[in-house]
N, C-alpha and C positions, 0 to 999 in steps of 0.2 A: 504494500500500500504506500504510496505517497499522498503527502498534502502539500500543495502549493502555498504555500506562506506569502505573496508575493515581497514588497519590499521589507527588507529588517535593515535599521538603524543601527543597535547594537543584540547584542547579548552578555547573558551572565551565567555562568557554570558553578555553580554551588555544591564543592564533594564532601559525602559523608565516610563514603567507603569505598577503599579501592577495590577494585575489582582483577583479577589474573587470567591471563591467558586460556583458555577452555571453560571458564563460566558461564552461563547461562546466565543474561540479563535479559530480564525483560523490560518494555518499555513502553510508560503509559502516555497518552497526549491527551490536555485541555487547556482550555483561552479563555479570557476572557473579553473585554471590549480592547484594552491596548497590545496584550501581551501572549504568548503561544508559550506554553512549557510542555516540559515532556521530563518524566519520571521515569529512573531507572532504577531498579529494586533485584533483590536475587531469585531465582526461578522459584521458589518458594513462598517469595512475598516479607519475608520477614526484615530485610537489611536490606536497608538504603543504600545505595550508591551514590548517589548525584540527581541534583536537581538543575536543568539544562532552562533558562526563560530570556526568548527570544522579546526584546521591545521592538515595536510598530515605528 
């Protein structure tokens, strides 16, 4: 699946947990009026990785 984002100004990469080579991350996406994020957590769901928030 792709989403066309059209233009992005900046972004902001906010990490909780790194992540290694052969993990399974999954990754979640929601927006609001200004902004698009996308959430990566472990295949499990339980630990966070990073919170990716693209600004308009």
């Amino acid at each position: 699946m792709y989403i066309i984002l059209g233009e992005i100004n900046e972004f902001e990469i906010m990490y909780k947990s790194g992540a290694k080579l052969g993990n399974i991350v999954n990754c979640y996406y929601t927006n609001d009026d200004k902004n698009h994020y996308v959430v990566m957590k472990s295949s499990d769901g339980a630990l966070l990785h990073a919170i990716v928030k693209f600004i308009k």
